[in-house]
C-alpha positions in Angstrom: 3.3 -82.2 49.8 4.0 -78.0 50.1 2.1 -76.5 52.7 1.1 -73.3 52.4 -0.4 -70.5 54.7 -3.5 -70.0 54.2 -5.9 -66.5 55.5 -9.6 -66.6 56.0 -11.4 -63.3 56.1 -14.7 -63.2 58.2 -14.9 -65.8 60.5 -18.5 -65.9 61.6 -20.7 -69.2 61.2 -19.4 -70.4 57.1 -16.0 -68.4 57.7 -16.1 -70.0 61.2 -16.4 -73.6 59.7 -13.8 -73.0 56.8 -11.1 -71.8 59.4 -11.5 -74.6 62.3 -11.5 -77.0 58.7 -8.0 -75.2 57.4 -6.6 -75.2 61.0 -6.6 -79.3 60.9 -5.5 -79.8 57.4 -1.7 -81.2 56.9 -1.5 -78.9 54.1 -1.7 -75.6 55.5 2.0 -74.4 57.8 0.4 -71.2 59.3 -3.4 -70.3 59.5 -4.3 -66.5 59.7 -7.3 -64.6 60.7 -9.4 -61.4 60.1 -12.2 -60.4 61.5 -13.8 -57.5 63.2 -15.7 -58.7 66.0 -13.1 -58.1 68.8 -14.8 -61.2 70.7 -15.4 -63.1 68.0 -12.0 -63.0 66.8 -10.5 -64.1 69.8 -12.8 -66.9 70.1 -11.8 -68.0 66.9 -7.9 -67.5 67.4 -7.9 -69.6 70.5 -10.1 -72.5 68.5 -8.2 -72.6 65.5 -4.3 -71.7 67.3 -3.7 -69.0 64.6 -0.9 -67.3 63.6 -1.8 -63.9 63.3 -5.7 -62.3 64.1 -6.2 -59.2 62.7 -9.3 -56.7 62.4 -7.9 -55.2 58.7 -8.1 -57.2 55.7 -5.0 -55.5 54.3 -3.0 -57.1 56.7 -4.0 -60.0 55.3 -2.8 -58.2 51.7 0.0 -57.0 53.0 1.4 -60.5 54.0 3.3 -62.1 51.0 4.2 -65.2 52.9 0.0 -65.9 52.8 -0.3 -67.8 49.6 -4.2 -68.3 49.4 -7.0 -66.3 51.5 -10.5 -67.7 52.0 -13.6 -64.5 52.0 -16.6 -65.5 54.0 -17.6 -61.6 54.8 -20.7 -60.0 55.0 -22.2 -57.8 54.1 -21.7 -58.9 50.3 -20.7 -55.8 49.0 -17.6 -56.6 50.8 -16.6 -59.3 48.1 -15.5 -57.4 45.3 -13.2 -55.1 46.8 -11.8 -57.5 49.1 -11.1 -60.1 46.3 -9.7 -57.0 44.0 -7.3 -56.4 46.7 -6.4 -59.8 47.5 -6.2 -61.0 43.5 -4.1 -58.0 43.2 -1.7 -59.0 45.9 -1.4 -62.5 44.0 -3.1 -64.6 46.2 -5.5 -67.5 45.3 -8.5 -66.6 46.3 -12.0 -69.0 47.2 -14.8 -66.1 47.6 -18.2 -67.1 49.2 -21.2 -66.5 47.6 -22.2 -63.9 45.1 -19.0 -63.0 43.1 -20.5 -59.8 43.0 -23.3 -57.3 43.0 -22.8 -56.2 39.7 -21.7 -57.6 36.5 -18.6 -55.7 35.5 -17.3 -56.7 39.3 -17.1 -60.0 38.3 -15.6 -60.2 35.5 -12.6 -57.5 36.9 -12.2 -60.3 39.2 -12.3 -63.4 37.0 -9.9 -60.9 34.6 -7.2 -60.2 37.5 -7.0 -63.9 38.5 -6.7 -65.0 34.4 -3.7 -62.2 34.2 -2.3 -63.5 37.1 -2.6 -67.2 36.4 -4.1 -67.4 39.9 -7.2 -70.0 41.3 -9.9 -68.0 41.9 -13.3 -70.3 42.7 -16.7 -69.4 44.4 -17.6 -72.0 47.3 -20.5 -73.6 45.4 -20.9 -76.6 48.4 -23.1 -78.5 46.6 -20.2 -80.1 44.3 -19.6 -82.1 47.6 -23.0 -83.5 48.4 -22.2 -87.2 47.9 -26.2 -87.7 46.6 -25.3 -85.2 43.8 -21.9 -86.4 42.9 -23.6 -90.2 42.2 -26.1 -88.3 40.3 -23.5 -86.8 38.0 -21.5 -89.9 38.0 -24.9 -91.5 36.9 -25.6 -89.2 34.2 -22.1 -89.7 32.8 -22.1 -93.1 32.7 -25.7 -93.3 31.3 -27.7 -95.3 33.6 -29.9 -92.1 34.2 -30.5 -92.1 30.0 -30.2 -88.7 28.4 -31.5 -85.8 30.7 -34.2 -83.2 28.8 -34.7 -81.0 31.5 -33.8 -80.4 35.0 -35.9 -78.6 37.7 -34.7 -77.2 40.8 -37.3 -76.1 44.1 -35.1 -73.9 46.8 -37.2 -72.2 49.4 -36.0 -70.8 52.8 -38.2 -69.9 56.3 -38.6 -66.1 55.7 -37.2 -65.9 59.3 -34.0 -66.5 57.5 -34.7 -65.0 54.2 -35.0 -61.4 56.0 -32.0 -62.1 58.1 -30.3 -62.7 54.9 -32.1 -59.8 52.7 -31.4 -57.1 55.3 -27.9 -57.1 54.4 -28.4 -55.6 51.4 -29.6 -55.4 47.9 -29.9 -59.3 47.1 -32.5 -61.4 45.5 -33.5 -65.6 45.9 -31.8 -66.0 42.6 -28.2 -64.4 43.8 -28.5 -66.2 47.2 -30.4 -69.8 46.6 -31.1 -70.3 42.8 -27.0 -69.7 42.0 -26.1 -73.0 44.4 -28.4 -74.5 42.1 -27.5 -73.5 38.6 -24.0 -74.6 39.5 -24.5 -77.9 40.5 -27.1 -78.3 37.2 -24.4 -76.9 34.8 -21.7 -79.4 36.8 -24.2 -82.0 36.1 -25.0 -81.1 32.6 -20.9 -80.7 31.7 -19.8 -79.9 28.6 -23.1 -78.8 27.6 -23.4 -74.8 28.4 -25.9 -71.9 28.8 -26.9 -69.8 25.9 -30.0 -68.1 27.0 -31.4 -67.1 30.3 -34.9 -66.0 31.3 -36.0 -64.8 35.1 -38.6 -63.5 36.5 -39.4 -62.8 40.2 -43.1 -62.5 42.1 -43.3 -59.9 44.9 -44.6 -60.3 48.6 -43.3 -60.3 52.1 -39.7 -59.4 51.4 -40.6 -56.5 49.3 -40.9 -54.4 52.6 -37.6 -55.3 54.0 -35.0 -54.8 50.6 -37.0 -54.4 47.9 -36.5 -57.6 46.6 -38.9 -60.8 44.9 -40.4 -63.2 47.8 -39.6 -65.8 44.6 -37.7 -66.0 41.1 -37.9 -68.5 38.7 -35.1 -68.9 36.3 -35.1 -70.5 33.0 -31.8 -71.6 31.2 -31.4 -73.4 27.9 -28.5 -75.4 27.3 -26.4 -75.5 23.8 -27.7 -79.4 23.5 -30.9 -78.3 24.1 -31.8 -78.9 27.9 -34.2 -76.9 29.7 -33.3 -76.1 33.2 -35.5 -74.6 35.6 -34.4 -73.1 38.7 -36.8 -71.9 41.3 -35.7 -70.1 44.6 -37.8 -68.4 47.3 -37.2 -67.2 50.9 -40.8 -66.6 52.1 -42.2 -69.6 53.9 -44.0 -68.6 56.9 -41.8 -68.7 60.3 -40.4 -72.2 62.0 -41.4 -74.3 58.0 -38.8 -76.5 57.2 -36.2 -74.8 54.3 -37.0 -77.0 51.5 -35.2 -78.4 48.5 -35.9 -80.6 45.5 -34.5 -81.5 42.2 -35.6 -83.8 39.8 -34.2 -84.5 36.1 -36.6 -85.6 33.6 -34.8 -88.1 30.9 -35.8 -89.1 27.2 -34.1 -92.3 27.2 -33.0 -94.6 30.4 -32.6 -98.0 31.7 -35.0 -96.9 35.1 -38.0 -95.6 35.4 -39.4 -92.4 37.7 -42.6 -92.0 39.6 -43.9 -88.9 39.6 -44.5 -86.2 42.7 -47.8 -85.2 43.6 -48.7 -83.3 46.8 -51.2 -84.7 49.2 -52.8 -81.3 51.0 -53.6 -83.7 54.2 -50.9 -83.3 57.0 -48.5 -86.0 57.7 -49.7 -88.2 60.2 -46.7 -90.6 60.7 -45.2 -91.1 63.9 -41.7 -91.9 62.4 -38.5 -89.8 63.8 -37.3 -89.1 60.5 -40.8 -87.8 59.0 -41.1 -84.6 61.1 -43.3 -83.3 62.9 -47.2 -83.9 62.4 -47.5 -80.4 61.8 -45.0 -80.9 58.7 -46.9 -81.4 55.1 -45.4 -84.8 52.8 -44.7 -85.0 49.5 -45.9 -88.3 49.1 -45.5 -90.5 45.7 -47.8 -91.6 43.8 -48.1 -93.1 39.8 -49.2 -90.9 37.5 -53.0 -91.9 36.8 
């Protein structure tokens, strides 16, 4: 097996995780950092043993003996110009989180890493939730029947929302709704998107960057599916983030009971329910 060195670029709590993750794998020989927290980047040097720890990116660049560089910065307008640079240098590149801010962006980025026959990837998590991969492996192999449609409920505490929003000019969609359409599409594969519909609500966040409190995305497939993503960050302070997706099938050997809310509050005493504050979903047949 080659090992490679490997960079990561922003090391707070994701870029934290991904660089304490690369400094244990057998396949990377020397781990580099940048950051440009003074304190947090010598916390991080000392946790992960790193090679170098540096405050500019283009050292990072500069160093042709890094082979593939990990981007985890904020604020997100960092992402294109850092990946430019490091594509550029010929490095493989996994970039957090949106590509971009703005369309052309992207695809300068997905163009350098095609002429350069270089990995370039976005670190879509959700591919490795285990619940999602035996859903996929289910659809594939046809016990789930032939899906129709697939909807998707994100919604974040807007205690988090506005942390995340204050960063910049971002929406639900680009932050929460685009984990969502990439684990659908994965699900979905080979079918593809041919048309896409959105459309966002104002509220709360409004105030703090302009943006929706909600969107709602619509995307039909080329085999005709209807997926329909919906992503929000305004739940009042302290609610639980929330997250649900359910596939609706023509054809199948199991059956699904429907979701209905009950507006009474939960009133179980079980650990794993919550709080009795904390509002079920609880399932009942249709009828």
């Amino acid at each position: 097996m080659q090992q490679v060195e490997v960079a990561v670029i922003g090391t707070g709590w994701c870029g934290g995780i991904r660089a304490e993750t690369l400094s244990r794998s057998s396949i990377v020989d020397k781990l580099h950092i940048c950051e440009i927290r003074p304190d947090r980047l010598a916390e991080v040097k000392k946790l992960t043993n790193a090679a170098t720890a540096t405050s500019d990116y283009r050292d990072i660049v500069r160093n042709d003996r890094i082979r593939v560089v990990y981007i985890s910065t904020t604020p997100e307008s960092n992402h294109y110009p850092i990946a430019r640079d490091c594509l550029k240098a010929g490095k493989h590149v996994l970039l957090e989180k949106p590509i971009a801010l703005e369309l052309f962006e992207a695809d300068e980025l997905i163009e350098i890493a095609r002429r350069g026959n270089l990995k370039f990837t976005i670190g879509y998590s959700q591919r490795f939730n285990t619940k999602l991969a035996y859903a996929r492996k289910k659809i594939t192999d046809g016990t789930l029947g032939k899906p129709v449609s697939v909807m998707v409920s994100r919604h974040l505490s807007r205690g988090l929302g506005k942390k995340i929003a204050s960063r910049g000019r971002l929406s639900p969609a680009a932050m929460e709704s685009t984990h969502d359409l990439d684990f659908v599409f994965w699900l979905l594969e080979p079918a593809r998107p041919t048309r896409v519909y959105s459309q966002g609500a104002y509220g709360y966040m409004q105030a703090v960057n302009g943006s929706y409190d909600i969107m709602w995305s619509t995307v039909t497939m080329d085999n005709g599916v209807l997926v329909s993503i919906g992503g929000g960050w305004n739940l009042p302070p302290s609610y639980p983030n929330y997250f649900r997706c359910r596939p609706c099938r023509a054809s199948g050997s199991t059956t699904s009971t429907p979701d209905r809310w009950d507006p009474r509050p939960c009133t179980s005493s079980s650990a794993s329910c919550g709080t009795s504050r904390r509002w079920c979903r609880r399932k009942a047949r249709a009828g």
